[in-house]
C-alpha positions as CSV (number, residue, x, y, z in Angstrom):
1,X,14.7,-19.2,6.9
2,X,13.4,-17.8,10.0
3,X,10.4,-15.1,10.4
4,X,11.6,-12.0,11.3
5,X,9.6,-11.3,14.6
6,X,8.9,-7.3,13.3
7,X,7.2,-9.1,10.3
8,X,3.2,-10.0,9.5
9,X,1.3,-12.3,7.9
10,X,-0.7,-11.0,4.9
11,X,-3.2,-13.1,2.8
12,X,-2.6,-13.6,-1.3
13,X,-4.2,-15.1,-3.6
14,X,-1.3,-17.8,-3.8
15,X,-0.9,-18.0,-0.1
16,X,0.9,-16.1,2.7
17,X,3.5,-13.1,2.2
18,X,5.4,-11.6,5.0
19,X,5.1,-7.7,5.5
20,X,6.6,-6.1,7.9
21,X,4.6,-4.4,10.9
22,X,5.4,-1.4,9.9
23,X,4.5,-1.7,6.1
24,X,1.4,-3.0,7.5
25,X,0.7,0.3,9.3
26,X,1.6,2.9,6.8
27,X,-1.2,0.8,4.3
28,X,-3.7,0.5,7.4
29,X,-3.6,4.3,8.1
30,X,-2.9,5.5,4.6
31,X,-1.0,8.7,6.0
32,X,0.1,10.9,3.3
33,X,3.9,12.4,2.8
34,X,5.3,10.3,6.0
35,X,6.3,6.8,6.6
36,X,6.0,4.7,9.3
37,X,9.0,3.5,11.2
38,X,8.2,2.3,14.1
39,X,4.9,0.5,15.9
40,X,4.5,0.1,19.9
41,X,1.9,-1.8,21.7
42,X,1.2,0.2,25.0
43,X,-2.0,-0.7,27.4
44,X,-5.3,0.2,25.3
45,X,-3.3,2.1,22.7
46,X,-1.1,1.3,19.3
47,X,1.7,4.4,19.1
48,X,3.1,4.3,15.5
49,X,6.0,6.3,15.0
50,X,6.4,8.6,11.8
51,X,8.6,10.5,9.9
52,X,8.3,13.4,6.8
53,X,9.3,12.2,3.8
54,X,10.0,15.6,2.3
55,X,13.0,17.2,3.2
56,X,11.8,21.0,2.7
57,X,10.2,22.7,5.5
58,X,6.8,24.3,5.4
59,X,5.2,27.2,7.7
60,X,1.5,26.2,8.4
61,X,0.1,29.9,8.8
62,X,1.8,31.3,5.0
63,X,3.2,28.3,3.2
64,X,7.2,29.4,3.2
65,X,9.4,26.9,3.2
66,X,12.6,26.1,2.9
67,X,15.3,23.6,3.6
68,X,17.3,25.2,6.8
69,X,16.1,24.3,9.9
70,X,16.0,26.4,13.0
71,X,16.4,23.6,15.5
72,X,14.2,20.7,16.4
73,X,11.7,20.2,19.0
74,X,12.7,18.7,22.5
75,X,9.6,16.2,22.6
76,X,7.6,14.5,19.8
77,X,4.2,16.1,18.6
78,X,1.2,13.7,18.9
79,X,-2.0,13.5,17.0
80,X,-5.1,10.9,17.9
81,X,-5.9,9.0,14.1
82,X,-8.9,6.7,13.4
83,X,-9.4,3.9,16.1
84,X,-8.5,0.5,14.9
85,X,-10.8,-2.0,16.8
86,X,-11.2,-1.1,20.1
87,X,-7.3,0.0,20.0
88,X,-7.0,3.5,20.3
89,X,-3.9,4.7,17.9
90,X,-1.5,7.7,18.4
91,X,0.4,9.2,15.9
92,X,4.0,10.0,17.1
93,X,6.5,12.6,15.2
94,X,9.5,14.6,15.9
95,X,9.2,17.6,13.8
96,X,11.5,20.5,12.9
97,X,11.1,24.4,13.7
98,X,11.8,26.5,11.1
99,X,12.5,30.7,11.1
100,X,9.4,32.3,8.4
101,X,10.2,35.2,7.2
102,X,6.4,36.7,8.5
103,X,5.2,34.1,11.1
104,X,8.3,33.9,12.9
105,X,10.0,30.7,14.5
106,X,7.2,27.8,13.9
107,X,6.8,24.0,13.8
108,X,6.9,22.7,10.6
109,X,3.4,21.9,8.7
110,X,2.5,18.3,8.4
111,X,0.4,16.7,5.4
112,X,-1.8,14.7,7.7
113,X,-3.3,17.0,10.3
114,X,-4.7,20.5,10.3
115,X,-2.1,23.0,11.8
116,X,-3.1,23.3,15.8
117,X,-5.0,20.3,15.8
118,X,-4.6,17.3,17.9
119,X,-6.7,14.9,15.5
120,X,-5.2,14.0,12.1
121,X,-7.5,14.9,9.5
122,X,-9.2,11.7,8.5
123,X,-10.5,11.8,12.3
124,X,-11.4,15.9,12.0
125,X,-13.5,14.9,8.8
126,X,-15.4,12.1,10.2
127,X,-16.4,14.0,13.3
128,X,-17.4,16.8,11.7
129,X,-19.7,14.4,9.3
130,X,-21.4,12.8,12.1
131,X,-22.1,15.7,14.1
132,X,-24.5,16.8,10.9
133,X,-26.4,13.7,11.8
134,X,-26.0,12.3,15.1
135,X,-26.5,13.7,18.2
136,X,-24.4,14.6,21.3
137,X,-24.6,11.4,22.7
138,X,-23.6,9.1,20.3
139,X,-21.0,11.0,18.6
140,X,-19.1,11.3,22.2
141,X,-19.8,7.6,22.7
142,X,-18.7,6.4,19.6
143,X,-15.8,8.4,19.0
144,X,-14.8,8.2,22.5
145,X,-14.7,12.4,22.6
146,X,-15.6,15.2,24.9
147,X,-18.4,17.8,23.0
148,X,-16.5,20.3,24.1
149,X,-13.4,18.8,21.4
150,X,-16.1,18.4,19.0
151,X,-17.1,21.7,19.1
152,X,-13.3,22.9,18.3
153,X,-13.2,20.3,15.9
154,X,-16.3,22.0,13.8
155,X,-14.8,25.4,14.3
156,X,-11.5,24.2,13.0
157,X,-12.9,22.3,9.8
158,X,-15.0,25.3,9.0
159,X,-12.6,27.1,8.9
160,X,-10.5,25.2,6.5
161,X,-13.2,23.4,4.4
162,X,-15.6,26.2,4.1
163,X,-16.0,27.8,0.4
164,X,-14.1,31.2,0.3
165,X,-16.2,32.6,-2.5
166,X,-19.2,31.9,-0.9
167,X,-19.9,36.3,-0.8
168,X,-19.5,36.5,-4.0
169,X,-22.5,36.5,-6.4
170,X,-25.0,37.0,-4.0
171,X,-28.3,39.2,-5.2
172,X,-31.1,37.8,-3.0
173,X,-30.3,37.1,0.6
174,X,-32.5,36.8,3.7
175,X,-31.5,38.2,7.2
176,X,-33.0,36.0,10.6
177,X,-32.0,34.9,14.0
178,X,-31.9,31.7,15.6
179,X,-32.1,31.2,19.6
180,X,-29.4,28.7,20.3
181,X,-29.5,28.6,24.2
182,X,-31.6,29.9,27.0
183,X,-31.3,33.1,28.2
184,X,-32.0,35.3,25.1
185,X,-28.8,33.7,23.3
186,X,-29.3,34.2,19.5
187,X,-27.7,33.8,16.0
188,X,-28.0,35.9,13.2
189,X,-27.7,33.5,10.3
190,X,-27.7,35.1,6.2
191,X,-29.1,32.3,3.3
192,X,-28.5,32.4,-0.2
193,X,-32.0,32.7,-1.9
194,X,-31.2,31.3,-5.2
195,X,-28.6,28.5,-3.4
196,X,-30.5,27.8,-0.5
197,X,-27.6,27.7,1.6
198,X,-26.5,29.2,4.5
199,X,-23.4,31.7,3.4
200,X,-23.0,33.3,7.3
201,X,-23.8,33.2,10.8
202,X,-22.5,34.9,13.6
203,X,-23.6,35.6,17.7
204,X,-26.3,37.9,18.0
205,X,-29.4,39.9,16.7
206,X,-28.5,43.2,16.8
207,X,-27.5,46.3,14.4
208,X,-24.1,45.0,15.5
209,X,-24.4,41.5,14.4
210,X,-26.1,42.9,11.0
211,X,-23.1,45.5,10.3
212,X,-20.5,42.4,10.8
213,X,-22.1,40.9,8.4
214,X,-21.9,44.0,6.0
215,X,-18.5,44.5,6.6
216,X,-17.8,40.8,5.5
217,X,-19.5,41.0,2.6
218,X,-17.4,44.5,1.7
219,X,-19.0,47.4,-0.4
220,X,-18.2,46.4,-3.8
221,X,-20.4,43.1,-3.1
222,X,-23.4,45.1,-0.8
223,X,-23.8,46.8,-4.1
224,X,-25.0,44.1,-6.4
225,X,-27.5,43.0,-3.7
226,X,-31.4,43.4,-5.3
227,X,-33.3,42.2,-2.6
228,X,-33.1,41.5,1.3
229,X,-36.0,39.3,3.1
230,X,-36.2,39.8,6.8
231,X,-38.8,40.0,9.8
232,X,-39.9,43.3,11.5
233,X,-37.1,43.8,13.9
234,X,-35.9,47.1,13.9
235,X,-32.5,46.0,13.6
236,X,-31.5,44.4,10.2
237,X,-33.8,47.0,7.9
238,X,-31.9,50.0,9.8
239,X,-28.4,48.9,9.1
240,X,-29.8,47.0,5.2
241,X,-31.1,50.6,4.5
242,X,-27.8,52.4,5.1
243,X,-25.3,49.5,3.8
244,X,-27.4,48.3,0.9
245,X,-30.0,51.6,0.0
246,X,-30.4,50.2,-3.5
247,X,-31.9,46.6,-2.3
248,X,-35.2,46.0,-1.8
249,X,-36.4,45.1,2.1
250,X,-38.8,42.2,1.8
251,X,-40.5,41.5,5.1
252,X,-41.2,37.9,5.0
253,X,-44.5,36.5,4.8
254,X,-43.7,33.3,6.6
255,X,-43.0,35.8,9.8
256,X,-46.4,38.2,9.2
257,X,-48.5,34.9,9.4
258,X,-46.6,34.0,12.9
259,X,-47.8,37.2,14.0
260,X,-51.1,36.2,13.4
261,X,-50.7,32.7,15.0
262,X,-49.0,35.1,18.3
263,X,-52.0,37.4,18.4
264,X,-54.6,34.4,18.2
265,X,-52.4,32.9,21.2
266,X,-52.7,36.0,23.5
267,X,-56.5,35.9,22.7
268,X,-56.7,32.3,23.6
269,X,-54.6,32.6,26.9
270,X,-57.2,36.1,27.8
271,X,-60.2,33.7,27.3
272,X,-59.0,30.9,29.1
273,X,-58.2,33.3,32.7
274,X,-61.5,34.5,32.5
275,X,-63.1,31.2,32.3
276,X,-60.5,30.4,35.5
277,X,-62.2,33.4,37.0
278,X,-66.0,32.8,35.9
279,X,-66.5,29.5,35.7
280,X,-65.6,25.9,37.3
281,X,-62.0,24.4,36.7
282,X,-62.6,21.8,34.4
283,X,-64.5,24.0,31.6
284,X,-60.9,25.9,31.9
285,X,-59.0,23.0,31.8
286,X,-61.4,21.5,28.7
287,X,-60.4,24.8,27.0
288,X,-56.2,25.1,28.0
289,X,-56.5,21.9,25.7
290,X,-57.8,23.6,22.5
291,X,-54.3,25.3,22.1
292,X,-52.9,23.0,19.4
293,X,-56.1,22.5,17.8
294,X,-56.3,26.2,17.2
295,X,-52.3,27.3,15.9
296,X,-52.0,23.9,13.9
297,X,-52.9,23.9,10.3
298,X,-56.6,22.4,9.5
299,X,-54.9,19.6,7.0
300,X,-53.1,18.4,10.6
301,X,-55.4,18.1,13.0
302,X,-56.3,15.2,14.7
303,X,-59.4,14.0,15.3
304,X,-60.0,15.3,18.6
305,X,-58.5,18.3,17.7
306,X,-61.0,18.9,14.8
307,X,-63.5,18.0,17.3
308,X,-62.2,20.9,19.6
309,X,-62.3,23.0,17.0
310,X,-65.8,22.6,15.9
311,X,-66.7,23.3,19.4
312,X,-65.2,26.4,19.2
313,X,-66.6,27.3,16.0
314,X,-70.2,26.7,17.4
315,X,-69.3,28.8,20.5
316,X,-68.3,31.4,18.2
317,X,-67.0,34.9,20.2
318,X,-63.5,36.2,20.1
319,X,-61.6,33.2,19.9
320,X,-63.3,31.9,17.0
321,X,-63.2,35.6,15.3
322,X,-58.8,35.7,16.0
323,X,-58.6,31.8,14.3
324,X,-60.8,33.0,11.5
325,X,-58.2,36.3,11.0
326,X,-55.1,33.9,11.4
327,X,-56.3,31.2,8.7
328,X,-56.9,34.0,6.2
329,X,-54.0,35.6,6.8
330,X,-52.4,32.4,6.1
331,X,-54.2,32.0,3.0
332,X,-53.3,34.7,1.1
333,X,-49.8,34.0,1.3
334,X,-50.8,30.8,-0.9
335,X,-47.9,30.1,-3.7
336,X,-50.9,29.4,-6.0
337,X,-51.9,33.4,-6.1
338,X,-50.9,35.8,-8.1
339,X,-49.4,39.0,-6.8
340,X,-52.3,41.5,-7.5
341,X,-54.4,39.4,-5.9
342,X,-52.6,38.9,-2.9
343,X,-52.7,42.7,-2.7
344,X,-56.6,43.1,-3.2
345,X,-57.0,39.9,-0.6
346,X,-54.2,42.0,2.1
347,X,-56.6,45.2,1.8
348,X,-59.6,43.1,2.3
349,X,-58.2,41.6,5.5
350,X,-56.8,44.4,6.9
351,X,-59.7,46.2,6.8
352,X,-61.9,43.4,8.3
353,X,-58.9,43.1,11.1
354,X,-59.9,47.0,12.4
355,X,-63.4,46.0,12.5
356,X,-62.7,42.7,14.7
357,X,-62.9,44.4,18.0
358,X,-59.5,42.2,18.7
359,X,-57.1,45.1,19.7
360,X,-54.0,42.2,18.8
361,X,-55.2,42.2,15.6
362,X,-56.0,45.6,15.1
363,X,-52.7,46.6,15.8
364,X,-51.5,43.9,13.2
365,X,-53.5,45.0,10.8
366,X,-51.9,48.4,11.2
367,X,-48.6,47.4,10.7
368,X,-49.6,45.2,7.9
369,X,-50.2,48.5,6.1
370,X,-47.1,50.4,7.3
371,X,-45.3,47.7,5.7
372,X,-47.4,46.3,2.7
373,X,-44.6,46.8,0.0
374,X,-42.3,45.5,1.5
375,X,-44.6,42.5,1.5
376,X,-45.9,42.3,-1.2
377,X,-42.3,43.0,-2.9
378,X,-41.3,39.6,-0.7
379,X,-44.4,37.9,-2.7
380,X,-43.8,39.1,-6.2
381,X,-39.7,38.0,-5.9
382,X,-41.1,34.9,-4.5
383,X,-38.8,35.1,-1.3
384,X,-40.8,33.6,1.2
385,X,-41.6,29.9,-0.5
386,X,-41.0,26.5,1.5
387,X,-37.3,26.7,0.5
388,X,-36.6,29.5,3.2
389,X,-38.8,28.0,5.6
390,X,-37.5,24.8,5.6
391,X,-33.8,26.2,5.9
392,X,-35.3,28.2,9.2
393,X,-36.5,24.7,10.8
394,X,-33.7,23.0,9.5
395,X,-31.3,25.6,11.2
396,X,-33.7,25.6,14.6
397,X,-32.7,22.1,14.6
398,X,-29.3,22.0,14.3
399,X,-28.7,24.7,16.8
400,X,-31.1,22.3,19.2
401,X,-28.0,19.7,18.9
402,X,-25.6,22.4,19.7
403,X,-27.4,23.2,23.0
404,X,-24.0,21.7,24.2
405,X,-21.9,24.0,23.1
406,X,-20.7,26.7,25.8
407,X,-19.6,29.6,22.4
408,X,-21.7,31.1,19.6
409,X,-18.9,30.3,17.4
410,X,-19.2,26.8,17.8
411,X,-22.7,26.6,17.0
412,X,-22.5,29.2,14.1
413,X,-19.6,26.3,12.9
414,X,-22.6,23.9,13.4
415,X,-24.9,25.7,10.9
416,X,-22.4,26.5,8.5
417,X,-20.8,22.4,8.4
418,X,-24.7,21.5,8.1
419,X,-26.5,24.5,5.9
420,X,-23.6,26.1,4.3
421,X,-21.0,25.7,1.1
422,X,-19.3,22.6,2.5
423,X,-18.4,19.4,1.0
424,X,-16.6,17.1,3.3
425,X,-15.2,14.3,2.1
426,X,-15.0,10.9,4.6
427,X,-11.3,9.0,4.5
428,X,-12.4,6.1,2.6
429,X,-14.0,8.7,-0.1
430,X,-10.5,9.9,-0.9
């Protein structure tokens, strides 16, 4: 008998079978609810040709369906699917149209590709994966897409994928912003304390981008929160205090430590002009590279930089006086203390601040005191620990990988596929 020429070879145990090409396809590509009927060869692509299997018809947007048909479309709906080889494959339907009660006239849903999209899902999953662990470059090379389509493709996954109920239950939450591009372009971003995870993010730093948030989370829900860790921005407190006046505002120790390291900075950078202006160049230059030595924790130094800073220490003067300040700042913020000593020890350095003759720190000791409850509330609720802080550099990171991305929305996607309630699932996991 001869071979059917639409027919392949597959291997058995007990020899050769013969499938046919398109039984081959609809196992390669694993498609579910349609069936493959026809496969075509064109240039640097394979088209394969599909059809619904279930006779109902389904609206995307509410989930109606029903078995009348409004009409058909005039030309076949395409979706890319997972490259096989260096063949490129296109997924090729004719769908139906059918009248929703709500929605209108529409184009039926189909099983194997988010509604809008022109990936199936098996590809929207994969990029979406890699793009939490590769960068720009090689996702766009390997894939063979443009960032801008992996940016919708993040939005469009989040958006499906991402936990619903990720508002509900929360009782500890902490409030920051991320810069994400140039230009004074930031995120605010809300983590879970007690998850760790990143529950929402949105464009901007503002009392606007903190009431969004509010009015997501609803009244009922604002409530039940007991605690809210921030930085001293004016914005987030204001809005926190009128939204959520029962939860405790926790300025976060991380950030009142990074004050310290800023003040040391501008006492640095006053030092080093007035060696420009007193002395020769090189002495100046010599002392534009103790920078590093100086904001860097001790435990990291190098040995130069240790050097450095010895050199400084024997020089002694203001510089030496603000690095002093910032370490024992830094200090009391230890996990290892308990919370009335990290009160006495607060007192103790805010008093030795005002008598530093540094008016950076004098002013921070200042506010230290405006705001010590708040502080110390942050350090008795333990809201400020290496958990929050590594989220913070974590998230700094990701939205360095988004610098790409031309919309705030597709960067807050970023954070969210990488920090938030999401479990994606690869194709060959299914």
């Amino acid at each position: 008998m001869d071979e059917d020429p639409g027919c392949l070879k597959a291997p058995d145990l007990k020899g050769h079978i013969t499938v046919r090409v398109t039984t081959a396809f609809n196992m390669l590509l694993a498609l579910p609810g349609v069936n493959v009927t026809a496969v075509e060869f064109i240039a640097d692509r394979v088209v394969v040709d599909v059809r619904l299997r279930r006779r109902r018809l389904v609206c995307p947007h509410c989930g109606y369906s029903t078995r009348w048909r409004h009409n058909t479309q005039a030309r076949p709906s395409t979706w890319r699917a997972l490259d096989l080889g260096v063949w490129r494959v296109t997924i090729r339907a004719q769908l139906r149209r059918l009248a929703c009660p709500d929605d209108g006239v529409v184009v039926e849903e189909v099983p194997f590709a988010r509604h809008g999209a022109r990936m199936t899902r098996d590809v929207d999953d994969l990029v979406a994966w890699l793009a939490t662990k590769m960068d720009k470059t090689a996702i766009t090379r390997l894939l063979r897409v443009n960032w801008r389509t992996v940016g919708v493709i993040i939005e469009r996954v989040v958006a499906d994928e991402l936990d619903p109920d990720r508002l509900d239950g929360l009782y500890e939450i902490g409030i920051d912003e991320v810069s994400y591009r140039k230009q004074h372009h930031y995120l605010t971003i809300v983590a879970d304390h007690r998850s760790g995870k990143v529950v929402w993010a949105d464009e901007g730093k503002d009392t606007a981008a903190a009431k969004r948030f509010y009015d997501a989370l609803g009244e009922r829900r604002s409530t039940q929160l007991t605690a809210v860790s921030m930085d001293m921005g004016k914005a987030y407190p204001a809005v926190t205090a009128e939204r959520a006046p029962q939860a405790v505002i926790c300025w976060d120790p991380f950030h009142v430590a990074a004050m310290a390291s800023r003040e040391l900075d501008i006492v640095r950078r006053a030092h080093w002009n007035h060696l420009r202006e007193t002395t020769d160049a090189a002495t100046a230059k010599r002392f534009k590279g103790a920078r590093w030595a100086l904001l860097k924790r001790p435990e990291d130094l190098t040995d130069r930089q240790h050097d450095t800073l010895q050199a400084l220490k024997r020089t002694g003067g203001a510089v030496w006086r603000g690095y002093q300040l910032k370490e024992a700042l830094r200090a009391i913020f230890d996990e290892q203390l308990r919370y009335t000593d990290v009160g006495a020890l607060l007192d103790r350095w805010c008093s030795w601040a005002q008598r530093s003759r540094l008016p950076g720190f004098v002013a921070l000791a200042r506010t230290i005191r405006e705001r010590r409850d708040g502080i110390l509330a942050a350090v008795r609720l333990g809201l400020a620990n290496g958990r929050v802080e590594g989220l913070n550099n974590r998230v700094r990171l990701i939205t360095r990988r988004g610098f790409g991305f031309h919309s705030a929305s597709a960067v807050a996607a970023l954070v969210m596929l990488s920090c938030g309630p999401i479990n994606l699932t690869l194709p060959h996991e299914r």
